[in-house]
C-alpha atoms as one frame of an Amber mdcrd trajectory, in Angstrom:
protein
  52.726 -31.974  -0.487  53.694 -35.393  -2.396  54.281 -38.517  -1.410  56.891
 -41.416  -2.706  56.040 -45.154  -2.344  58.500 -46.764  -0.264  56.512 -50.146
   0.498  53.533 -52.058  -0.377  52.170 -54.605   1.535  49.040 -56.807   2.668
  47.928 -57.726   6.230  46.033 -60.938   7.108  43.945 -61.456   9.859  41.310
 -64.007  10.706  38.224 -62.750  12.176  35.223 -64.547  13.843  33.456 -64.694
  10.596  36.073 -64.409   7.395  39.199 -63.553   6.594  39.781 -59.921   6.620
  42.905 -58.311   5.024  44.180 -54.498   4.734  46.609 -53.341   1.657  48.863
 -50.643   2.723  51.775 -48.628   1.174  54.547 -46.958   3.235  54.947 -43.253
   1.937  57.886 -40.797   2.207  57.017 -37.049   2.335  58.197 -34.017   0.356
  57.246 -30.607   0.795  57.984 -27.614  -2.180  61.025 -25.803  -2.436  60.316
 -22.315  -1.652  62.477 -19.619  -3.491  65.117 -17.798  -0.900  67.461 -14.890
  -1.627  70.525 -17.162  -1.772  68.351 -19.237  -4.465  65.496 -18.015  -6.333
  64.887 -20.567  -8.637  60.955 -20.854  -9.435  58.414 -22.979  -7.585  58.409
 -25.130 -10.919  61.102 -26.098 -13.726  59.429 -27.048 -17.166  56.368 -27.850
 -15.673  57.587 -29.922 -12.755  57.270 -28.768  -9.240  60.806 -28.430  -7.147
  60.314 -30.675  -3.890  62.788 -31.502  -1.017  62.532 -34.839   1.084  61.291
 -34.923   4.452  62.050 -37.166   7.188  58.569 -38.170   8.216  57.033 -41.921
   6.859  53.362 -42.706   7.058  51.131 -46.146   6.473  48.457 -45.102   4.291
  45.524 -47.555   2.907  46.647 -48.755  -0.536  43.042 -47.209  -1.982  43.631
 -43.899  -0.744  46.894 -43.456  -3.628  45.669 -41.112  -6.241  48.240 -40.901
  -8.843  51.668 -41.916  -9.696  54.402 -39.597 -10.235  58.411 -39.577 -11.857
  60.637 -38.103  -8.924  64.142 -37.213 -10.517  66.909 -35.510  -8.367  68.287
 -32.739  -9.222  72.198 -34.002  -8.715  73.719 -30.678  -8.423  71.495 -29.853
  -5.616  71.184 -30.880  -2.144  68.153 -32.940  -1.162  66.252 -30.868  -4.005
  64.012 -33.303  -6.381  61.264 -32.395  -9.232  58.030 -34.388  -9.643  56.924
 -35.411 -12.975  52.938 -35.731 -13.257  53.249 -36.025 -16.657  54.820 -39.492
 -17.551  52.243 -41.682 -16.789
């Protein structure tokens, strides 16, 4: 599964002996295209995995992010999307 950055953000809250603050990011979910009969396009195209957007959000920590990836739609298809790992 991959994730897309939708917000970043930093929480402030004074405690009883410091300041204490939390940096989060909002995520958006995709899951990978499997193939199907009607299409049966590959799992990945030139290296770059075929993903579809979910409708589930999440607040993660900001240190818990592991790498940044390219997510280009695919225009011709619906809710369809590759991830490219290799651009950064």
């Amino acid at each position: 599964m991959k994730v897309k950055a939708v917000l970043l953000g930093e929480l402030y809250a004074n405690g009883p002996q410091e300041n204490e603050s939390f940096s989060f990011v909002m995520v958006k979910w995709y899951d990978y295209c499997l193939p199907t009969r009607k299409e049966p396009e590959p799992l990945d195209i030139f290296g770059c995995p075929r993903v579809k957007m979910l409708e589930e959000y999440n607040i993660v920590p900001l240190e818990s992010v592991v790498e940044s990836v390219h997510v280009i739609p695919r225009f011709h298809k619906e809710n369809q999307y590759l991830v490219n790992k290799y651009i950064f």
